[in-house]
Every structure is written in structure tokens, then in C-alpha cells.
N, C-alpha and C positions, 0 to 999 in steps of 0.2 A: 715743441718748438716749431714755428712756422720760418719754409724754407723758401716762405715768398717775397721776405725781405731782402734788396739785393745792397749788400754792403759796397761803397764807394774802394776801389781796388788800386794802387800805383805801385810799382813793380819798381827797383833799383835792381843792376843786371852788374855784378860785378865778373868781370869777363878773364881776371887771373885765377878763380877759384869757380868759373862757370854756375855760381850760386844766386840766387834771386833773393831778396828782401822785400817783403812787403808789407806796405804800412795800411792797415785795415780800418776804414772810416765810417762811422754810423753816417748814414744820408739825414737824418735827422738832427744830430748836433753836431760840436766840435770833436768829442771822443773818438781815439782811437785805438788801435796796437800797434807795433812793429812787431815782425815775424820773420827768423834767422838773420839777425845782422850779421856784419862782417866788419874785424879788425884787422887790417891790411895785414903781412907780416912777410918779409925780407929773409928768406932761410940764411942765403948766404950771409949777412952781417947780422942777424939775428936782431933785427929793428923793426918795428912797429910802426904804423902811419895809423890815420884815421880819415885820409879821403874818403872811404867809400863811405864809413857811418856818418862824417858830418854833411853830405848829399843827403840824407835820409833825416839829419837832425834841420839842415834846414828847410826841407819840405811842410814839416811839423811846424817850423815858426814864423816860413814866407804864408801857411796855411790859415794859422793861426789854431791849429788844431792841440788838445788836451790829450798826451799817451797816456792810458793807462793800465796798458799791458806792455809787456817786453817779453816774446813768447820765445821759447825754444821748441822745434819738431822733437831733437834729440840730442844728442850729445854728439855734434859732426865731427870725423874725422877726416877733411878737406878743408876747412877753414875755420878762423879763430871767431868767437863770437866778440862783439861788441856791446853786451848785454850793457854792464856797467857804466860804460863809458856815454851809451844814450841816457840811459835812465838816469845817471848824475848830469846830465846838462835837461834834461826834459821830462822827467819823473818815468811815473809808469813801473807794476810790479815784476819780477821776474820770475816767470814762469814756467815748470818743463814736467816731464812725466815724473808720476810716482818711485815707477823702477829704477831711476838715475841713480837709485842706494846700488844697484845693482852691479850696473855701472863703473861705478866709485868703487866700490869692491873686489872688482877683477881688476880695474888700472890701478887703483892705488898699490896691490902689488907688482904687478908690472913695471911698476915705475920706482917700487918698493919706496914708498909715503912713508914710512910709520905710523905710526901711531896718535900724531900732532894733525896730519889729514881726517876729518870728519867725512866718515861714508852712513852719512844720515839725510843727506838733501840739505841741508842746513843752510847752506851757499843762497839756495834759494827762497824764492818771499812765496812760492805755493808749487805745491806739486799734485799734480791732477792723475784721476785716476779715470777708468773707465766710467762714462756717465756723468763725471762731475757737468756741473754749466758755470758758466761768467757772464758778465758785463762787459761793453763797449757802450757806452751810453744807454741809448735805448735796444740795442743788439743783444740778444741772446747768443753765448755761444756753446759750445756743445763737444762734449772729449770723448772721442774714439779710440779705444787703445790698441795701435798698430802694431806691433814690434816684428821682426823677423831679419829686418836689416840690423837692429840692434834689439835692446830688451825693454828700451825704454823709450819707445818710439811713439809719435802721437800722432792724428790726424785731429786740427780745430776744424770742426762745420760752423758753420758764423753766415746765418739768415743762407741764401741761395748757393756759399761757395765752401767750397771742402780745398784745408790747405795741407796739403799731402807728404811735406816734407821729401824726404827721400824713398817714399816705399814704391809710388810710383813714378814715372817719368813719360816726357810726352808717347803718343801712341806709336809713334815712328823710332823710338831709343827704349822703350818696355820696359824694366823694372830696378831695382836695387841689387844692388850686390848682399850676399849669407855669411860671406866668409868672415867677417870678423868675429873676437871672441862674444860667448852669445848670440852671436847669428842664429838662424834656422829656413831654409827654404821653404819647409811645411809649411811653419807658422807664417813666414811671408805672404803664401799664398791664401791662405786663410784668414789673414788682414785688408789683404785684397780684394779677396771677398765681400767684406763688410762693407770697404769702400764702395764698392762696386752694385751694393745694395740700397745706395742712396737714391734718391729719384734721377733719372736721367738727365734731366735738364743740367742738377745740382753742377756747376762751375766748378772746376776741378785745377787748382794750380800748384806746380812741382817746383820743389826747393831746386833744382839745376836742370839745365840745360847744355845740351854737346852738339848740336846740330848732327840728327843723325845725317848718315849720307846721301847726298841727292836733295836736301835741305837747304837752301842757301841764309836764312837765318835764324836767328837763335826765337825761341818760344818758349812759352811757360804757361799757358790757359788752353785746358782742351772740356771735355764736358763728360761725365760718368757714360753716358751712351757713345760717346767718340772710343773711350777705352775699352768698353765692352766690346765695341765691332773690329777695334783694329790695331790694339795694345798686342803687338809683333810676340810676346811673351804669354801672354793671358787671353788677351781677348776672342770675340770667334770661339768660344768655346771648348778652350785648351783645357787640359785633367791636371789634374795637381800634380799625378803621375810624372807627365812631362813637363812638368814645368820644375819639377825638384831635377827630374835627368838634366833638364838644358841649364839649369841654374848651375848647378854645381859644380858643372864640366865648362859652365862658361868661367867661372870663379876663379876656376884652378889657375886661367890665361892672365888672371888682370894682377897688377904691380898695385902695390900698396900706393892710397894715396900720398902725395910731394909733402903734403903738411900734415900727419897721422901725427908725428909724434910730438910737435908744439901743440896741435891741436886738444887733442886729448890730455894734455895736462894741464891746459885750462879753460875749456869747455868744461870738463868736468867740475872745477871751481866755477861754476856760473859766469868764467869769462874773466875771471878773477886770472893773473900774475902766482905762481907758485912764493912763497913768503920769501923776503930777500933775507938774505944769508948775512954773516958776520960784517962782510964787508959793505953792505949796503945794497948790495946789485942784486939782483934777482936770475938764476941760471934755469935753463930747461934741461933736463937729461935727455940721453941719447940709450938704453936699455940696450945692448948687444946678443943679436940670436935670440930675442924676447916674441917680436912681431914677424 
């Protein structure tokens, strides 16, 4: 796959979940993807919006552009996906890693599913595994298997850019957090790695952004040699050694993320509403001393 093709790139910055969307565009035709939407969502009254995904739906149709992808990095625990809700107004398959069995497997008891939850990927229309490739029109794209922040983590290379989801983050804010279930720092780093093994040039964009400090705004596009030299975590030539010490110990410090727990129970349904109940309404659990 030639990483000389440079895919047309537009960035939506939703700024209550510091999460980026982008909708990925062959420069060659109308085809495209979107990659980690986002489903507003109101903890306190426990309501839903759709601001931010119909900013992203109408870009596709002020564009006049054909999705045919609806991609997940991974199964986020900081905001709710909008898979569904794009892909029924503008098509496009929905896509996320193999491992999301994985996934499904550890929350469905957490959240203790039963047995009516399907921890087969099922939710979704492909799951990709190391090495698989796709379409964007005339785009090749190209699956890296990341994991280390979770187990089912993906990096898409797509012509000149690598979309990194959460494993990395700009060079001034350094990497992902290990601590959730199935995490691992090793394995983080050694994801990193791979990443890191792309050509330098390669375009490198992070699913969030937090302005680190001394930053005055928010970013999301840095370049495989910007990470290498100055990735505060990695880069410069840091050992796995310290990077599992400094991960770990940094881990212990951080509060679970505001939306984990709507999040993940249905992100892991492809974005899908857990099935409404007797009364018609649909409820989220709340697991007690679980997380």
C-alpha cells in the first residue's frame, strides 16, 4: 500500500468529551469514512442529543460526499458513539476491531448482560483484524492492531495518514492510559512502537485532545517523527522499562472517566441503546464497587 496518497482530512472537535471525529475523503472521488463519532449525552438527566454527529452528517451532504465507512478506534470509555445514528441517515459500514469479543466479554459481566447480550462482534458490519485492508473509493486502507489502552484497539493507516485513536496523543500530552480492564503498559508500548515504525512523514491524528499545559489550543495532527523526537512519554528514546514505571504510577492518579459507564454499555453494542425493558424505556446500569 502506497503512503503517498494524501487522503482529504476534516476534523469535528467536540469540546465536552475533548474527542475529535474525522471524516476521511479519497481526493479522487466522493467516498469517504467517519472515524469516532460522538452521541451527545446529559449524565445528569440521562438524554441524548445529536449536535455533534449531525455537524459531521451535514458536512457529508453540504459535501456531497458517499460514507462508506463508520469506523471505531475502539470501544471508548469517555463518550458514546454515534455509529448508528450516522450510518442510518448517510449509510456507510460499521466497523471496529476483532477483539471487541473481548471486550463484550469482560463488560457484559460487569454489567452482568446475560446471556440475551451477543459477545460475538455481531453489533457490527466488520471487524478487522491485524493486516486486514479496505476501501474509501480509490484509498487503500490498512489495520494495525494496537491494543494496550484496551484489547481491541486499532490504528487505520489510510494513504499518508495514521488515525491513532487513543494509544497516542499529541507530543506535548504523551500517551493513553493501561488501567482499564485488559489494559497493559507493555503491550501499549509495543503498539507504539509499530506506530512509530511508519514512515516519518506518515500524518499522525489523535482521537482527543486536552491542551497540554502552556498550550493555548486544542490540536489533533502531529507527524510519526514529531512523536519520535518529543512524545513527553515515548519519544527521544525512552525504554519500555520507563515507560511501563511512569504509566502505571501515573494511572494509579487519574479518576475514572465522567461517561465510563453509559459509555461502555453501549459502545460495546456498536452504539446501539441496551434493549428497552417491559415498560418501553430503555435504562443504563450503574454496577456498584465493579469499576
Amino acid at each position: 500500500m502506497t503512503t503517498s496518497v494524501k487522503p482529504d482530512v476534516t476534523a469535528f472537535f467536540d469540546e465536552a468529551t475533548n474527542t475529535v471525529t474525522f471524516v476521511v475523503k479519497d481526493p479522487g472521488s466522493t467516498a469517504c469514512a467517519v472515524i469516532d463519532s460522538v452521541l451527545d449525552f446529559d449524565y445528569a438527566s440521562g438524554r441524548t442529543d445529536t449536535a455533534s454527529a449531525d455537524k459531521v452528517i451535514e458536512h457529508v451532504r453540504k459535501e456531497g460526499l458517499s460514507v462508506e465507512w463508520v469506523l471505531e478506534t475502539h470501544v471508548h470509555a469517555d463518550h458514546l458513539s454515534a455509529a448508528p445514528y450516522i450510518q442510518e441517515r448517510v449509510g456507510g459500514k460499521i466497523g471496529i476491531g476483532a477483539n471487541i469479543t473481548i471486550v463484550q466479554d469482560t463488560f457484559g459481566k460487569v454489567f452482568n448482560e446475560g446471556t440475551e447480550f451477543q459477545r460475538d462482534g455481531s453489533q457490527f458490519d466488520r471487524l478487522f483484524r491485524e493486516g486486514d485492508t479496505f476501501r474509501i473509493g480509490a484509498l487503500e486502507g490498512r489495520v494495525l492492531h494496537t491494543p494496550g489502552h484496551t484489547p481491541a484497539c486499532l490504528t487505520y493507516v489510510i494513504g499518508d495518514a495514521a488515525f491513532v485513536g487513543d494509544t497516542l496523543f499529541m507530543p506535548d500530552f504523551g500517551t493513553a492510559r493501561c488501567d482499564f480492564p485488559g489494559g497493559s503498559a507493555e503491550t501499549l508500548f509495543a503498539s507504539i512502537q509499530k506506530i512509530l515504525s511508519l514512515p516519518d512523514a506518515t500524518r499522525i491524528f489523535v482521537g482527543h485532545d486536552y491542551k497540554a499545559p502552556g498550550r493555548d489550543d486544542y490540536a489533533w495532527e502531529t507527524t510519526v517523527a514529531e512523536e519520535k523526537a518529543r512524545n513527553i512519554h515515548v519519544g527521544a528514546g525512552k525504554s519500555a522499562e520507563d515507560f511501563v514505571a511512569m504509566r502505571q504510577a501515573r494511572d494509579k492518579t487519574l479518576a475514572m472517566p465522567r461517561l465510563i459507564i453509559p459509555s461502555l454499555q453501549v459502545n460495546m453494542r456498536a452504539g446501539q441503546m441496551p434493549p428497552a425493558e417491559d415498560d418501553g424505556a430503555t435504562y443504563l446500569k450503574v454496577p456498584v464497587n465493579k469499576l
